[in-house]
Structure formats: C-alpha cells, structure tokens
C-alpha positions in Angstrom: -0.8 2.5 -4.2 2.8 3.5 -3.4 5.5 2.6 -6.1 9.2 1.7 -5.4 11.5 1.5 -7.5 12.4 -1.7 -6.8 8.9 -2.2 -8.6 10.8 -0.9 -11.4 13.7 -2.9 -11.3 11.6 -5.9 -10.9 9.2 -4.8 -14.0 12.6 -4.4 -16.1 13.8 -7.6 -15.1 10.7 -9.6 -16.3 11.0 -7.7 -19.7 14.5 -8.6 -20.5 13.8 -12.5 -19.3 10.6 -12.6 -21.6 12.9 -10.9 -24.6 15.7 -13.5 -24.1 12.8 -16.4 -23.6 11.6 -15.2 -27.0 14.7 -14.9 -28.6 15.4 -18.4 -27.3 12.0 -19.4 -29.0 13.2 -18.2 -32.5 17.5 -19.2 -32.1 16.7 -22.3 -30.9 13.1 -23.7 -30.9 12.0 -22.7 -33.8 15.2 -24.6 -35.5 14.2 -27.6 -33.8 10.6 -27.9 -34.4 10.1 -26.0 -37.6 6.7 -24.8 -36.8 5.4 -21.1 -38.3 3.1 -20.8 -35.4 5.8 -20.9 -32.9 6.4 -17.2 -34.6 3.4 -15.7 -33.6 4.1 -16.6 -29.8 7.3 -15.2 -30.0 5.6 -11.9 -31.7 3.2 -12.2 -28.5 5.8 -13.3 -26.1 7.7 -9.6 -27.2 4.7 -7.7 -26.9 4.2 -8.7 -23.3 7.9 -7.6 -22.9 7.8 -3.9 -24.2 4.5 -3.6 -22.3 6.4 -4.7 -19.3 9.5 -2.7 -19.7 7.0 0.8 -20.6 5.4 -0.1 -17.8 8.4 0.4 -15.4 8.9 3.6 -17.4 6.0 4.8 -16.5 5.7 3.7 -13.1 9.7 5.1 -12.5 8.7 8.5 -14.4 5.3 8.7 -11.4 7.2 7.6 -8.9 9.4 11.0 -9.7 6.2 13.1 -9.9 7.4 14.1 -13.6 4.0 12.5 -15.0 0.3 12.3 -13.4 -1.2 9.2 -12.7 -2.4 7.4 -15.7 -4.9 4.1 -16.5 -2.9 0.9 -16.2 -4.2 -0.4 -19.8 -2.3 -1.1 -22.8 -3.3 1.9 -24.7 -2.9 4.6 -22.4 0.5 3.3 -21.2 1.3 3.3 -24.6 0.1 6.7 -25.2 2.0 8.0 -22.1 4.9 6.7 -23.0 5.5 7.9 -26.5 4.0 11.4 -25.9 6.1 12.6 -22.7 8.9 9.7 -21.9 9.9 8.5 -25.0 12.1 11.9 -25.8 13.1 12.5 -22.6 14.4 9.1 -22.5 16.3 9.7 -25.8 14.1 6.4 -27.9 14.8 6.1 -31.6 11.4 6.9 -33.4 12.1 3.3 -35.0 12.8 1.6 -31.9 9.1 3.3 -31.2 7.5 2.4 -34.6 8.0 -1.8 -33.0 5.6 -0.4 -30.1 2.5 -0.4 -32.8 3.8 -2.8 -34.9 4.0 -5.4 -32.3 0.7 -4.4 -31.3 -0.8 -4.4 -34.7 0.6 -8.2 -35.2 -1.2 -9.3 -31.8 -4.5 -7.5 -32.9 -5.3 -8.7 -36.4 -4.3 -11.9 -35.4 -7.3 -11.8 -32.8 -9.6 -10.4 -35.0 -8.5 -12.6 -37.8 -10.4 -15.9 -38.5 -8.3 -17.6 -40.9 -4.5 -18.6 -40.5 -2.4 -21.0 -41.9 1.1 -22.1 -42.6 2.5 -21.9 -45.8 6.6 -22.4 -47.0 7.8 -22.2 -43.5 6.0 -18.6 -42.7 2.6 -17.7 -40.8 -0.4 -16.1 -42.7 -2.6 -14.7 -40.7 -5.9 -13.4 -43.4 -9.4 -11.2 -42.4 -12.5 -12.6 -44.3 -11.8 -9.8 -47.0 -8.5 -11.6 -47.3 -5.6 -8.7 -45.9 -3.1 -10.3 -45.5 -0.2 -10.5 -42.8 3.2 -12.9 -43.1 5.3 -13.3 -40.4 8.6 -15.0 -41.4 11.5 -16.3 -39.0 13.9 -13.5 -39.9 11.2 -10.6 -39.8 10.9 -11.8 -36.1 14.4 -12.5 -35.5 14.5 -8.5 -36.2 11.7 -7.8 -33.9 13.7 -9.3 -31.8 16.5 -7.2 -32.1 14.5 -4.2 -32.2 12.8 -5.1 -29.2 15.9 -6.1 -26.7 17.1 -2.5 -28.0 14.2 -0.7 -27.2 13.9 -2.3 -23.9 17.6 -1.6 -23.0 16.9 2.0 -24.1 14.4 2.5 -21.7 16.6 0.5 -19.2 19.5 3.6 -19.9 16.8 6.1 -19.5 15.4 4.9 -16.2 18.8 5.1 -15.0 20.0 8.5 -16.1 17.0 10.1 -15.0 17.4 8.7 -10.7 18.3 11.4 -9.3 21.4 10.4 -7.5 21.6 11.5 -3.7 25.0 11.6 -2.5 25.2 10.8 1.6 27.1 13.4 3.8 
C-alpha cells in the first residue's frame, strides 16, 4: 500500500476535529445536559483522536523509510510511537503518560460491569470494587493535554519533511 502524505495531513486533520468535537462535548454539552456519562464519550471520543494523530506519525515517519513497517493495531502503533518517534519528535513524557492513561480509561471501562453516576461524576467499578472517577474538570485537562500532544506531533511531522527546494 503506498502512503502519501496527504494521508498524513488528512489523518491529522480528523484528529484535531475529533479533539475540538470533544472539547465541544465537555465546554458546551456537558453544561447543558448535565449528564456524567457524556464524560466517558468524551474520554473515548479523545482516545480515537491521539490514535489518529500517532497514526499519521507513523505512517509520515514510513513514508520516510526512518521506521519498518509495523501492525496497524492500537498497541503496536502505540508501541512504535513512543519507543522511536516520540523523542525524535521532541513529546513531553507527560504529554506521553495521556497515551496510556486514555487507554487505561477506555479499557476498564469495557471490562467493567458496574457504572454509575454519582454528584455529577462517573464511576466506573470491577466486581472486586476498583474504582475509577472521571470528573468534568479531570477531562477538561485531558483535553488540554490531548490537543497539546496532538499539536506536538503536528510540529514534529513538520520539522522532520524534508524540504526540496526547486532549481
């Protein structure tokens, strides 16, 4: 399969829409309809974006021939990214630690059978009764976190295109 960068572009593009959709979620939505579960599908909603935008990295970073082909699966995207782009790419380790925390939110939710709303946050709870809260303004920072990790990886796509200059 050939890769373009307009691929790239386009994969970056849908990252930074889903990021200000989610944001939009928890500024405005969330106001309005006061409902705790509207947090987890913003949590999901920015998942699917940072997936998104590493996937661009990735694909930009193949397309370069500075990484060998990989699996197109959450994990070893993942993996790929924050071994050998990440530094190159100059990504705060805490604009990296969202990656798995986002992740981690999305996963024991699905392998949680109990949640419930409780004083305007979201419990999610295992059968042996872990517990995990998501509040609005934990999210509203996940938010933050997330646009700025996207937009990081937007800066090092672009700094690392080689630029051909026309004679």
């Amino acid at each position: 399969m050939q890769i373009d960068e307009s691929e790239v572009k386009e994969l970056l593009d849908k990252a930074m829409q889903s990021v200000r959709i989610a944001d939009h979620m928890i500024v405005m939505t969330y106001q309005t309809v006061q409902d705790p579960k509207l947090l987890l599908a913003v949590v999901k909603r920015l998942q699917s974006a940072v997936l998104l935008a590493i996937k661009s990295a990735v694909k930009h970073e193949r397309l370069w021939k500075r990484i060998p082909p990989t699996l197109d699966t959450e994990e070893s995207l993942t993996r790929v990214f924050t071994e050998k782009i990440a530094k190159r790419y100059n990504v705060k380790p805490e604009l990296l630690r969202i990656i798995r925390e986002l992740s981690e939110i999305v996963q024991f939710h699905k392998s949680s059978p109990i949640e419930f709303s409780r004083h305007g946050k979201f419990v999610i709870a295992t059968n042996d009764y872990k517990l995990r809260t998501l509040t609005k303004d934990h999210v509203k920072q996940l938010v933050i976190k997330t646009r700025a990790l996207i937009q990081s990886i937007e800066k090092g796509i672009q700094a690392s295109t080689p630029v051909f200059e026309s004679v």
